[in-house]
C-alpha positions as CSV (number, residue, x, y, z in Angstrom):
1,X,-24.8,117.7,-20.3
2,X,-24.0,114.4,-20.6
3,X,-20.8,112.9,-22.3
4,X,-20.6,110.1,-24.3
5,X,-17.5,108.2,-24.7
6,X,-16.4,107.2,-28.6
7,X,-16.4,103.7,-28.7
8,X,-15.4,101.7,-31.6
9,X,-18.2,100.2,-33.7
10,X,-18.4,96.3,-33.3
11,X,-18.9,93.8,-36.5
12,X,-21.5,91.5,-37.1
13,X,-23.8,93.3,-34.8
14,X,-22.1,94.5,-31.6
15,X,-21.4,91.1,-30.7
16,X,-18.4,88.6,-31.0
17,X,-19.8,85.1,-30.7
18,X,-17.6,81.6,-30.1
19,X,-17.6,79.2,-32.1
20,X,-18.8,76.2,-30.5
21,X,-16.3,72.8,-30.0
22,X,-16.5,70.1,-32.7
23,X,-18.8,66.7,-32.1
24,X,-17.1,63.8,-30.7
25,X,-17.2,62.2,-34.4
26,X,-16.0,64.4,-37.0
27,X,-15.9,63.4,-40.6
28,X,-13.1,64.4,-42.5
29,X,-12.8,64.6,-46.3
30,X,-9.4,63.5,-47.2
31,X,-7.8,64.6,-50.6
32,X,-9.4,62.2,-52.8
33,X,-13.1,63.0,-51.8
34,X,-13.7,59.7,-49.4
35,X,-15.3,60.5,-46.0
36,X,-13.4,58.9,-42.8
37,X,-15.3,58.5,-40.2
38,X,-13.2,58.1,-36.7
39,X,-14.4,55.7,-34.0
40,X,-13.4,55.8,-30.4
41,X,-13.1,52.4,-28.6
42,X,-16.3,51.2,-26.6
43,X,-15.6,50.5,-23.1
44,X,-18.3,48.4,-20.8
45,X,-18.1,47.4,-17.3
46,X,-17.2,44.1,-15.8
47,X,-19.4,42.2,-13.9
48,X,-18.4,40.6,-10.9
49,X,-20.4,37.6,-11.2
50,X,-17.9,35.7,-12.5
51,X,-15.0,36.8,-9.8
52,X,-17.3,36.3,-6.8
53,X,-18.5,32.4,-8.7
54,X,-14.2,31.6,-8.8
55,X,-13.8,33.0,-5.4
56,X,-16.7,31.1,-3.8
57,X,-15.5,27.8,-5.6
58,X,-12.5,28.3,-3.8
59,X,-13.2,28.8,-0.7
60,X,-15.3,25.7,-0.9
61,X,-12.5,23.8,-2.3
62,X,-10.5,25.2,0.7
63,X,-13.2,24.3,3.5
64,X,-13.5,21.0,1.9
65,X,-9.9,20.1,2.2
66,X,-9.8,21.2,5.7
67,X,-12.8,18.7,6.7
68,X,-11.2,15.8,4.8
69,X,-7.9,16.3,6.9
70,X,-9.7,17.2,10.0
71,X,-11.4,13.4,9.7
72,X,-8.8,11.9,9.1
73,X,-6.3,13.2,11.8
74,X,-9.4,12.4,14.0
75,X,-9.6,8.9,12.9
76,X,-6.1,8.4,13.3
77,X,-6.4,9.1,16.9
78,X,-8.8,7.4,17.8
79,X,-7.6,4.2,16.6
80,X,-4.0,5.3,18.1
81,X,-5.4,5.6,21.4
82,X,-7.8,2.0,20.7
83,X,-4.4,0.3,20.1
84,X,-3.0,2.5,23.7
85,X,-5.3,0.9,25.6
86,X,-5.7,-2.7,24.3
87,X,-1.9,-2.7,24.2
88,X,-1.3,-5.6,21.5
89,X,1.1,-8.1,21.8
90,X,2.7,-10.4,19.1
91,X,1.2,-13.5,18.4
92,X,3.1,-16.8,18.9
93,X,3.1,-19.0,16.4
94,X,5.0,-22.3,16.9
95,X,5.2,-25.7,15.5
96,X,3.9,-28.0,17.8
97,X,4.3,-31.5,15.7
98,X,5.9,-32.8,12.8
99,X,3.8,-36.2,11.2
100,X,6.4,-38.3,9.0
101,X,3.8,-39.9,6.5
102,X,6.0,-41.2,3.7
103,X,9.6,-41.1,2.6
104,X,11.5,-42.7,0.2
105,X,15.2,-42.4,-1.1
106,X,15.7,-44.2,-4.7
107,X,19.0,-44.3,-5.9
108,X,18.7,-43.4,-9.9
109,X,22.4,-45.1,-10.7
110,X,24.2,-48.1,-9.0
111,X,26.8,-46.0,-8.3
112,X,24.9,-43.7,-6.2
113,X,25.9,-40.6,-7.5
114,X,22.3,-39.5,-7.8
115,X,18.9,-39.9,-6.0
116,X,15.7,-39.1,-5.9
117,X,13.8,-37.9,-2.6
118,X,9.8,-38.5,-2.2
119,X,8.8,-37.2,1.2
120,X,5.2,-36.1,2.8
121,X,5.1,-34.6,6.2
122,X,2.3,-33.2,8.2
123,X,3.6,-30.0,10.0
124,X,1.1,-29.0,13.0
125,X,1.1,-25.3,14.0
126,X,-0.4,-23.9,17.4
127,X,-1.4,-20.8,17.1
128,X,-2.2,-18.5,20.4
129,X,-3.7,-15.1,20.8
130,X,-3.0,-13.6,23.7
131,X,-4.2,-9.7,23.2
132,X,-7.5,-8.9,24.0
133,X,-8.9,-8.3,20.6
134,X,-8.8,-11.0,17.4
135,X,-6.4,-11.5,14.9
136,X,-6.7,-12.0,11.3
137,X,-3.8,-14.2,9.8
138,X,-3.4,-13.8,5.6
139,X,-2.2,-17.3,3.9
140,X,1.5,-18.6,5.5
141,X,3.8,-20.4,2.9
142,X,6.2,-22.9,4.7
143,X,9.1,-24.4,2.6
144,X,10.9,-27.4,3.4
145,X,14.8,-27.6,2.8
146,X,17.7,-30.4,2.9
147,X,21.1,-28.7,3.0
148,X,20.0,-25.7,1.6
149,X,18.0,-27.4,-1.6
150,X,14.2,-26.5,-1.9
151,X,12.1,-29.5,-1.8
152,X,8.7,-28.7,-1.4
153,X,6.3,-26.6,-0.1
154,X,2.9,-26.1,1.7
155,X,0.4,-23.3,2.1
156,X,-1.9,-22.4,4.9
157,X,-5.1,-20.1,4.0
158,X,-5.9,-17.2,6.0
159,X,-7.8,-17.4,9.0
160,X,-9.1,-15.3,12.0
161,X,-8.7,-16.0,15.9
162,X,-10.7,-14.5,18.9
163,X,-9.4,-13.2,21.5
164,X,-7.3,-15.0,24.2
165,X,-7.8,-18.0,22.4
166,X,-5.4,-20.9,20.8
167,X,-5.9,-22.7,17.6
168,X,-4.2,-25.7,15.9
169,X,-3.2,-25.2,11.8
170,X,-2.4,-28.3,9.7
171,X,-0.1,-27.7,6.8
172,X,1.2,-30.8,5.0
173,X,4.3,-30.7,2.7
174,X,4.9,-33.2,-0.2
175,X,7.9,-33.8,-2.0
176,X,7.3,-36.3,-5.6
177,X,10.8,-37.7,-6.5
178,X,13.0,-34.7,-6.3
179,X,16.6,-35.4,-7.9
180,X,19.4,-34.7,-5.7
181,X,23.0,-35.0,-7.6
182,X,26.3,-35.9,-6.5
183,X,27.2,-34.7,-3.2
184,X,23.7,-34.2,-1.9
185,X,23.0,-37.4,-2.9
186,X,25.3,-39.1,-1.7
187,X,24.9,-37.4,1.9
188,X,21.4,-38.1,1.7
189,X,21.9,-41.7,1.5
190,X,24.6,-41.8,3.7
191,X,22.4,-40.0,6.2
192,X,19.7,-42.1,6.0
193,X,20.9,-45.9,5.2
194,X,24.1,-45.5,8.1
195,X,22.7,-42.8,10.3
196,X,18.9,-43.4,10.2
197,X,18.8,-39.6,10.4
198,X,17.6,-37.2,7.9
199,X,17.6,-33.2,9.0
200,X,15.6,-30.7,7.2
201,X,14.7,-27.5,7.4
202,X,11.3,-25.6,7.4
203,X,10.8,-22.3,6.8
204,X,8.1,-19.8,6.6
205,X,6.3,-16.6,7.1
206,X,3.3,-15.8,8.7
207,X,1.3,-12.7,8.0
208,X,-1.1,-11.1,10.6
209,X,-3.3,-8.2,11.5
210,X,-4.5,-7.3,14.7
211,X,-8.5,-6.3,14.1
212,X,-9.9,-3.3,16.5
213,X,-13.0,-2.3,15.6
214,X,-13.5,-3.7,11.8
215,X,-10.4,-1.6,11.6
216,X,-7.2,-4.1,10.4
217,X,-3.5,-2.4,12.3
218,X,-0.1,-2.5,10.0
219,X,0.5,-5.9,8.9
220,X,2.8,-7.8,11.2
221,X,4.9,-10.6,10.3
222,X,6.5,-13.4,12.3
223,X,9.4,-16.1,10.6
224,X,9.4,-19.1,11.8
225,X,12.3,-21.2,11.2
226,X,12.2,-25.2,12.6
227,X,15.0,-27.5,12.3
228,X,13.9,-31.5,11.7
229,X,15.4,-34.6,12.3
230,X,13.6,-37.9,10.2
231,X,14.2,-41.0,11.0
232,X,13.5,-42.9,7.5
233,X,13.5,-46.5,9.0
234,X,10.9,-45.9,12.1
235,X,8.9,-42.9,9.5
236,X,9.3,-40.3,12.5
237,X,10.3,-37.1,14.3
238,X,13.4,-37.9,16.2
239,X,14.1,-34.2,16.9
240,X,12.3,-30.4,16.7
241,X,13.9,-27.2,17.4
242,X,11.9,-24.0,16.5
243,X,12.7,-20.2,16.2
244,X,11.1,-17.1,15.2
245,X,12.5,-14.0,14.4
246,X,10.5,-11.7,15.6
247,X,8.0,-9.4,14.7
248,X,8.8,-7.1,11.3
249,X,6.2,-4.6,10.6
């Protein structure tokens, strides 16, 4: 005989079922009869196209910059080892004549306290190139003084000499009635009615480039300072003494 154990009856039909969970969006009725709806924030995925455009713009950027400087370290040592093995030297520049064309003192007072100078020389450079690749001169400015007083000056254009080669540069130098007062005047006619002697100075700088290659080097610069003597009655060079100071890069 078979036993039956008592269980308790079970509501709502034997079985207990769960109440499923809400929906993401629930709408909830506040107090005052209005619906609010709640909204969770939207997220969407980045695309990478504009991270890997950037990144490739840079490493161009990059690769670019590198190339530049790679040329131009390369350039720089090439012409470095031109100018190792052409081993330049300075050019000389030297004043080879002086031309006395005109001079006249005038004395502006019968006293003599004050004078007026008119002068015209004709200065004659030698220029000599003794590397073995040309050089290109920019315009030289040459001033001519009397005890430290600037009369006049001249101005020689630019030019460009061969190699191993020498070349001859006029510059001519005017002065138009220049007043000299008191002392100066009086030395300058002093120096030139009793002495027969006038001594000026002539100053000037000359610019050059040594040319390897259509490539120009550093500009170089040479000063030339000449010491004159004029004799006014016989309108000539009675003395020259020249001296350059060297190269100044």
């Amino acid at each position: 005989m078979t036993t039956r154990t008592n269980e308790p009856p079970q509501q709502n039909g034997g079985e207990r079922r769960q109440r499923p969970p809400p929906p993401p969006q629930q709408q909830q009725q506040h107090s005052n009869g209005y619906m609010h709806q709640q909204h969770h924030p939207q997220y969407y995925p980045q695309t990478p196209s504009r991270s890997s455009s950037s990144a490739s713009l840079k490493g161009c950027c990059c690769c670019l910059f590198l190339l530049l400087s790679f040329l131009a370290l390369l350039v720089l040592a090439i012409v470095l080892i031109i100018l190792l093995a052409v081993k330049p030297k300075k050019p000389q520049f030297d004043l080879q004549q002086v031309g006395v064309q005109y001079m006249g003192i005038t004395p502006n007072n019968p006293s003599g306290t004050t004078a007026s100078l008119s002068l015209t020389i004709r200065l004659l450079f030698t220029a000599v190139n003794p590397n073995k690749v040309g050089i290109k001169y920019g315009e030289s400015r040459f001033t001519v003084m009397y005890r430290g007083i600037p009369l006049g000056k001249a101005s020689v254009p630019g030019f460009y000499q061969d190699a191993h080669s020498v070349r001859q540069v006029v510059a001519t130098i005017g002065v138009d009635r220049v007043n000299l007062l008191q002392a100066d005047a009086a030395d300058l006619i002093r120096d030139a009615s009793l002495n027969d002697r006038v001594e000026l100075r002539v100053l000037g700088d000359v610019g050059a480039k040594i040319r390897v290659m259509n490539f120009d080097s550093p500009g170089v610069q040479v000063s030339v300072d000449c010491a004159i003597a004029i004799s006014p009655r016989k309108q000539s060079l009675t003395y020259k003494q020249c001296g350059f100071d060297g190269l100044s890069v």
